[in-house]
C-alpha positions as CSV (number, residue, x, y, z in Angstrom):
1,X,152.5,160.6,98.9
2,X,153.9,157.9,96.8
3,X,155.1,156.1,100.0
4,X,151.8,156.5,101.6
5,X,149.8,155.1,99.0
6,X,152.8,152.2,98.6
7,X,151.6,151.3,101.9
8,X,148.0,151.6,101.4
9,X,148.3,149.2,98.5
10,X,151.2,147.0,100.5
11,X,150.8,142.8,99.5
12,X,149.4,143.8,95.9
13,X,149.0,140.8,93.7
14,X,148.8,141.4,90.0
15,X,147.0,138.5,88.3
16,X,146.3,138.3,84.6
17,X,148.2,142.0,83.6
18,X,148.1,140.9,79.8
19,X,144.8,142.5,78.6
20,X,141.5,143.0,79.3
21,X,140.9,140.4,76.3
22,X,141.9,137.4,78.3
23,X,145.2,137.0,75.9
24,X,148.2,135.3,78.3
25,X,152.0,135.6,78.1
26,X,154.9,133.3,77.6
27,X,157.2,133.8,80.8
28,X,159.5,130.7,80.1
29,X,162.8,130.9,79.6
30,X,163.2,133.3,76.4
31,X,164.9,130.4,73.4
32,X,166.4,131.8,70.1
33,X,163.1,131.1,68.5
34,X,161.3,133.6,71.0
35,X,164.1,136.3,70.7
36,X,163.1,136.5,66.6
37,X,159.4,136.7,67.2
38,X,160.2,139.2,69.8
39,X,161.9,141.3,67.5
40,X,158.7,141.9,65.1
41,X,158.1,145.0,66.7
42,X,159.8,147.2,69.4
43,X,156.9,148.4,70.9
44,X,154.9,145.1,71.1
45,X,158.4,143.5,72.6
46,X,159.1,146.0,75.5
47,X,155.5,145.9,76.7
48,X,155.1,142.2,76.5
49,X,158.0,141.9,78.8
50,X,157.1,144.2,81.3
51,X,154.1,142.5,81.2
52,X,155.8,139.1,81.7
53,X,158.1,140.9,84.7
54,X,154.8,142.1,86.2
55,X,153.3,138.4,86.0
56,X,155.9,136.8,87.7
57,X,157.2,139.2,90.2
58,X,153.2,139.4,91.4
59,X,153.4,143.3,93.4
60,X,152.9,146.1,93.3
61,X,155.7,147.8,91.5
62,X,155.9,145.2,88.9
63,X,152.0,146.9,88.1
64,X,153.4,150.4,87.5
65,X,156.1,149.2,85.5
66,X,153.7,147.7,83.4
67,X,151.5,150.2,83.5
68,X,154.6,152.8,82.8
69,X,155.1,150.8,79.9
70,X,151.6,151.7,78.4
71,X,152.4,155.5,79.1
72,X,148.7,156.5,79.1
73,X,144.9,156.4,80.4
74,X,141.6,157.1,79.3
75,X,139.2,157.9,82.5
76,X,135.3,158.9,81.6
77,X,134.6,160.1,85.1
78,X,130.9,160.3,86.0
79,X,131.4,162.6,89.3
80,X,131.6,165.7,89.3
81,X,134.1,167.2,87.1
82,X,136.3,169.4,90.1
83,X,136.8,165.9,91.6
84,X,137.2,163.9,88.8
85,X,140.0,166.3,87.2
86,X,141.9,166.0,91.0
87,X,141.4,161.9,91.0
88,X,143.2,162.0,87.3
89,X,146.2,164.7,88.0
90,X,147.2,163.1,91.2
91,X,147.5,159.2,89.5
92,X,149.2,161.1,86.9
93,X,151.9,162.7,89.5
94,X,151.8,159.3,91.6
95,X,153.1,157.1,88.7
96,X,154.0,159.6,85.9
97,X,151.3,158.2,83.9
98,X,149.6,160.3,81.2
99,X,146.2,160.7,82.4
100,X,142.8,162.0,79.3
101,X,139.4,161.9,81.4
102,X,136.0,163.5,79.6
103,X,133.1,164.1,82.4
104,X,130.0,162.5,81.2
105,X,127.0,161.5,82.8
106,X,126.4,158.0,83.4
107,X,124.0,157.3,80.6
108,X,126.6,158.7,78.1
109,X,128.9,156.4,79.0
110,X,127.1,153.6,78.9
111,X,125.5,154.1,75.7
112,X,128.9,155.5,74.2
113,X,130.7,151.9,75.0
114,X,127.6,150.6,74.2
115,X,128.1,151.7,70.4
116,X,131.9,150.8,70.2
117,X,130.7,147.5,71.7
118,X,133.8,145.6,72.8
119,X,136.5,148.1,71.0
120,X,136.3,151.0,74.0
121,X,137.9,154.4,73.7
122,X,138.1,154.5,77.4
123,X,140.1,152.9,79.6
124,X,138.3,153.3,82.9
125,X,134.6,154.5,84.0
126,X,135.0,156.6,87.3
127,X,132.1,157.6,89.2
128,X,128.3,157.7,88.8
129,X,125.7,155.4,90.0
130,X,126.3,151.6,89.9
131,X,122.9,150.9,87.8
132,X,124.7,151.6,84.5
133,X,127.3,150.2,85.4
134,X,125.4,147.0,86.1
135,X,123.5,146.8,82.6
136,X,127.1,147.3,80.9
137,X,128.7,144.1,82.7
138,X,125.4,142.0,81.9
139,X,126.1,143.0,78.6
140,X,130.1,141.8,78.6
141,X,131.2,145.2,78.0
142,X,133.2,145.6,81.7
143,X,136.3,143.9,82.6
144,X,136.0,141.5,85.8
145,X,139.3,142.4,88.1
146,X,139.8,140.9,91.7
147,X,141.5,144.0,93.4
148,X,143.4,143.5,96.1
149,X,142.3,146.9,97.8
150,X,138.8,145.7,97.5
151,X,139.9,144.1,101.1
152,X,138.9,147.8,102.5
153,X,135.3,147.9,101.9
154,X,133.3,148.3,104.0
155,X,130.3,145.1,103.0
156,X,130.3,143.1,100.0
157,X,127.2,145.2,99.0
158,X,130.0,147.9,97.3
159,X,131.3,145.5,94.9
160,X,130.2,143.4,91.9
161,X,130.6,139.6,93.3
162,X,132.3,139.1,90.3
163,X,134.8,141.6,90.4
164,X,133.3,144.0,87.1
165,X,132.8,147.5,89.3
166,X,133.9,148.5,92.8
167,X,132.0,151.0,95.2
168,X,133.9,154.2,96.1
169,X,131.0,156.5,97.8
170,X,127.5,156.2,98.6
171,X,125.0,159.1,97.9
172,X,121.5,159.6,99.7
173,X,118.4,160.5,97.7
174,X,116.5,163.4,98.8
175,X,115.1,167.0,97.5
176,X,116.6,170.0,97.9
177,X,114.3,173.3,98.2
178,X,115.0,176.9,97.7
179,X,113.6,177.8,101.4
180,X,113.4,181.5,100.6
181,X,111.1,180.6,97.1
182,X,108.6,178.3,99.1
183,X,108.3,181.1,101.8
184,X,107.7,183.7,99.2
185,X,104.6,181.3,97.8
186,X,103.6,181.2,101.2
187,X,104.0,176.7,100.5
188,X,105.5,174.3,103.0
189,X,108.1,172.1,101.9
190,X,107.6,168.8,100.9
191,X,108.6,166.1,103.1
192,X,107.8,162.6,101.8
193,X,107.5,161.1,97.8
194,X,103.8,161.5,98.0
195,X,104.0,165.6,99.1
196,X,105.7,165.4,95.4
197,X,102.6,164.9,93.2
198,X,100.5,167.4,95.2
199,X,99.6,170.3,92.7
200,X,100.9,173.1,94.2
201,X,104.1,171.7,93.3
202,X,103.5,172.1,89.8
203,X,106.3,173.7,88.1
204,X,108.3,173.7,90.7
205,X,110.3,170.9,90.7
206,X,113.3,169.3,88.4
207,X,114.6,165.7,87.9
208,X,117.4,164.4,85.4
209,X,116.8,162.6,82.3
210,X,115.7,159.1,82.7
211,X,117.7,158.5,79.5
212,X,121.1,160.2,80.3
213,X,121.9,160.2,84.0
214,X,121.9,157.4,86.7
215,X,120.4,159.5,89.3
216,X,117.5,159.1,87.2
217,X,117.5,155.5,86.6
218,X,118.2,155.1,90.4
219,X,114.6,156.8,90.9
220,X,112.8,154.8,88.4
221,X,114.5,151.7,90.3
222,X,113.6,153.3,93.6
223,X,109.3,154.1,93.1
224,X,109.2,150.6,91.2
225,X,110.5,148.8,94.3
226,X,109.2,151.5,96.5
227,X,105.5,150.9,95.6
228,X,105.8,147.8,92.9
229,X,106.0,148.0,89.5
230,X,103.1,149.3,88.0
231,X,102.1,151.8,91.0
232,X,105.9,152.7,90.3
233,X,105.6,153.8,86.8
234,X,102.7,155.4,87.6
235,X,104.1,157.5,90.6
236,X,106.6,159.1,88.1
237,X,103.7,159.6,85.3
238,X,102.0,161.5,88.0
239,X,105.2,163.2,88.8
240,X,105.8,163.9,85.4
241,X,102.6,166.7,85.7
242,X,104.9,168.8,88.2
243,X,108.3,168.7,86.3
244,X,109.5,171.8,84.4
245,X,113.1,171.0,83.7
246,X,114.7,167.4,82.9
247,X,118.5,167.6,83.1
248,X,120.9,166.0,81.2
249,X,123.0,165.0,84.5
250,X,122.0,163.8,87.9
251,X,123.6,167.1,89.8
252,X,121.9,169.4,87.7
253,X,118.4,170.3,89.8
254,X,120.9,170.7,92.5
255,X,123.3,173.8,90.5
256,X,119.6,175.5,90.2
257,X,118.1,175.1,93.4
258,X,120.4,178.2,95.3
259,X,119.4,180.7,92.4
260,X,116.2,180.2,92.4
261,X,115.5,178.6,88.9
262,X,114.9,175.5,90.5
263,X,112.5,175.5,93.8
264,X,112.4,171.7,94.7
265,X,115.4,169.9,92.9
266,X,115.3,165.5,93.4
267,X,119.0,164.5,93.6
268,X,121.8,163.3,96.0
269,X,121.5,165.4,98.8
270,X,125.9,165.5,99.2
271,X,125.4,167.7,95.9
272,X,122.9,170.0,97.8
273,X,125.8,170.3,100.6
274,X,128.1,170.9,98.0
275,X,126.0,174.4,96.4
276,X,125.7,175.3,100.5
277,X,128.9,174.9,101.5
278,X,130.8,175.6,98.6
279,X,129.1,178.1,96.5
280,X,127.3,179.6,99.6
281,X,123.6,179.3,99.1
282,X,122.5,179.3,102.9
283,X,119.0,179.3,101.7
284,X,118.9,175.4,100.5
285,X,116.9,173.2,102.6
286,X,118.1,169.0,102.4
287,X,114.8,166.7,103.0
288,X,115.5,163.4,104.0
289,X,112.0,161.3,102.5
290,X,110.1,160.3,105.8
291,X,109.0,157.2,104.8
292,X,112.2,156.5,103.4
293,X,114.2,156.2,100.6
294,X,117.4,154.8,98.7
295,X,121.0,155.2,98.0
296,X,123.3,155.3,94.8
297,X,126.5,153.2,95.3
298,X,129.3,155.1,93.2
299,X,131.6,153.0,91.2
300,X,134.8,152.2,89.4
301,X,135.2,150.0,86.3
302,X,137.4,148.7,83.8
303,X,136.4,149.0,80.0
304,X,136.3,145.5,78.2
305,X,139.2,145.4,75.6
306,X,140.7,148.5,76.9
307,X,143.9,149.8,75.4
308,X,145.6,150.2,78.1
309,X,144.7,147.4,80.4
310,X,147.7,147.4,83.3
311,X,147.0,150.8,83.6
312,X,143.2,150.5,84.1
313,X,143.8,148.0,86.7
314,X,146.7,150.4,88.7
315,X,143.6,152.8,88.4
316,X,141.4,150.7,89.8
317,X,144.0,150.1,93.0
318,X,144.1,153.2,93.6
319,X,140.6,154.6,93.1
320,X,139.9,151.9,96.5
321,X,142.3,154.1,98.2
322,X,142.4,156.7,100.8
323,X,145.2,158.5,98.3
324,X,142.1,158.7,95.8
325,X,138.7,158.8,97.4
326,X,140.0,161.4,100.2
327,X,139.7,163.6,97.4
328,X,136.3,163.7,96.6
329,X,135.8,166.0,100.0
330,X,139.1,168.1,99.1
331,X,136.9,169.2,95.6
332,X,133.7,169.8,96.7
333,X,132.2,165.8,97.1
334,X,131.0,165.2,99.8
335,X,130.0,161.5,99.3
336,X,130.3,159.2,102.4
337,X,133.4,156.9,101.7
338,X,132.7,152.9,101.0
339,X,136.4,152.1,102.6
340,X,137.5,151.4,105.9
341,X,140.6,153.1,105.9
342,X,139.7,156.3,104.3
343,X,138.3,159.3,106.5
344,X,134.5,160.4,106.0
345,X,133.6,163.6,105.3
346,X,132.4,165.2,108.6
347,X,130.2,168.1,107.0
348,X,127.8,165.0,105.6
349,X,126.8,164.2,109.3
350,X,127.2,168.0,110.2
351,X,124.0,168.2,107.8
352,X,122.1,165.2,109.7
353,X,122.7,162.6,106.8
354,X,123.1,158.8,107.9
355,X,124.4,156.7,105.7
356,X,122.5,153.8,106.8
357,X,119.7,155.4,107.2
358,X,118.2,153.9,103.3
359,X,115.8,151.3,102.5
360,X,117.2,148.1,101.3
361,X,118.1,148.6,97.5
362,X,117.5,145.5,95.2
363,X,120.7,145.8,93.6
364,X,120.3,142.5,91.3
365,X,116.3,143.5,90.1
366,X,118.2,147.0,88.9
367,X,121.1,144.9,87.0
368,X,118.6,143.0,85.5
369,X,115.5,145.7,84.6
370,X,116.9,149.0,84.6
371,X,116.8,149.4,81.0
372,X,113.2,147.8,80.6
373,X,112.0,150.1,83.3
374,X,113.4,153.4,81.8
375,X,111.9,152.2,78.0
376,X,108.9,151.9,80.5
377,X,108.4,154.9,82.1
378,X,109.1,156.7,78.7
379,X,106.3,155.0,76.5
380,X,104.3,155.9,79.9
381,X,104.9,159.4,79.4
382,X,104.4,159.1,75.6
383,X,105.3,162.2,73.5
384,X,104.2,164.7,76.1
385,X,107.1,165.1,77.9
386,X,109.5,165.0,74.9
387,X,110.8,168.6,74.2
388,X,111.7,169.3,78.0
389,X,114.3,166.0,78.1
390,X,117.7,167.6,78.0
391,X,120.4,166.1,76.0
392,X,122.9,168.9,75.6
């Protein structure tokens, strides 16, 4: 596996491998002078000149050296956890790297870096919805890398222009209904937004936390540009009258929906396919909105003053990798792939899901307003809707 994903990554050039900082390295011709500053301390001398090695050789292998040389990474992986745990054991068995990942949800991660603002305990961000990920690099906290497998996407539309995230799947929005529930009421299911806020939905249906979970952002950024921004806000205070659970992650509505718990669960419809083909709930209906609706575009990121920068950007390599995102269906994802040498997951399409079947996402309104819009919608709600925001 090492050789395949040596040629995946064939024609890598490392540029800058001295920090997520910006600091540079001396690679001249090492003087007397050099050798006694060198000698300050073992650790700092042996990684500076790998680093130097990896500068001026400019491949691949002088990455993993210099990666070796850091001997660890942090990953905080916002997929799901099965998939996330097989992305991290298989780097570590590629490159003999020790590999610590934590599963949180999106809006733990951001507001976690967020408070150690510029001094990360993560390397890496794997996973999760891009929104985040986009109010983290407006606020300097990512690390802009130019990867060289970023050649394999698929449009320009799954990367930052700038280089601070990458695109590794792409996730429809949609409900999923316990069919068996709905026929026991004797209620169709609903088939468009709008179908939502009719009342004999009421307590019925779960969302995630605006606060804590990209999915949810990703809706307040859809019904704003859906229907504008007031009649957006609205919409989801209107919604807000037939929600009984608020999960702390975006996949949660969709763990619920099988037993029962849950009747009409919003969410990536993948994770629906995911609780019927995995776990075997047969009686989970996917609905596609009618009159349409949007996409998450999940991501990959380095941490801003990261500890363990050559590493994070070896991660980043091969997270835009067939060796890596291949995965994700392998462990119960089954997110359509963003790369053009990586194989889709046929059971998505065996479902009826197109992947470009989405409205047109306004990726730049999101990096700029997500935040304002979720403050938004929660004043909107006011206090009401408090106690039934999950956290934990």
């Amino acid at each position: 596996m090492k050789k395949k994903l040596a040629l995946v990554m064939a024609g890598l050039m490392v540029f800058g491998l001295v920090g997520c900082g910006g600091t540079t390295t001396d690679t001249t011709t090492e003087t007397g002078t050099e050798t006694a500053a060198k000698t300050q301390t073992e650790t700092a001398s042996e990684t500076e000149a790998t680093e130097v090695a990896a500068e001026s050789e400019g491949d691949l292998d002088a990455l993993v050296e210099a990666a070796k040389a850091e001997g660890e990474l942090i990953v905080y992986g916002s997929c799901e956890e099965e998939y996330l745990a097989a992305a991290c054991e298989h780097f570590e068995e590629l490159y003999g790297i020790k590999v610590q990942y934590q599963r949180l949800s999106t809006g733990e991660v951001q507001s976690k870096i967020e408070e150690e603002n510029g001094n990360p305990s993560g390397d890496v961000w794997f996973g999760g919805t891009t929104d985040p990920y986009n109010v983290a690099a407006s606020e300097g906290l990512l690390e802009a890398y130019e990867a060289q497998n970023a050649s394999h996407l698929l449009s320009d539309m799954y990367r930052d222009a700038d280089g601070y995230w990458y695109g590794i799947y792409k996730g429809i929005l949609g409900f999923m209904v316990n069919t068996d529930e709905l026929e026991r009421m004797g209620i169709d299911a609903p088939t468009d937004w709008q179908d939502l806020l009719d009342e004999k939905y009421q307590g019925l249906i779960w969302l995630s936390n605006y606060n804590t979970a990209g999915t949810a952002k990703l809706v307040v950024n859809t019904m704003i540009q859906k229907y504008g921004h007031d009649e957006g806000i609205q919409y989801l205070v209107d919604l807000d009258k037939n929600i009984e659970v608020y999960t702390k992650s975006g996949s949660g509505p969709s763990k619920n929906v099988g037993t029962g718990e849950c009747v009409i669960g919003i969410g990536f419809l993948h994770d629906g396919i995911t609780q019927i083909v995995d776990n075997g709930y047969g009686n989970i209906g996917l609905v596609i909105p009618s009159s349409g609706t949007s996409f998450e575009v999940g991501a990959t990121a380095i941490f801003k003053g990261c500890a363990h920068p050559n590493a994070a950007k070896l991660w980043i390599e091969y997270a835009l990798s067939p060796e890596c995102v291949e995965l994700a269906a392998q462990n119960g994802s089954y997110q359509f792939l963003v790369l053009d040498n990586a194989q889709q997951p046929e059971v998505a399409a065996e479902f009826g899901l197109d992947p470009e079947n989405v409205m047109e996402y306004d990726f730049e309104d999101a990096k700029e307003n997500t935040t304002t819009y979720v403050e938004e919608v929660m004043t909107a709600l006011g206090s009401a809707a408090d106690d039934r925001f999950q956290t934990e």
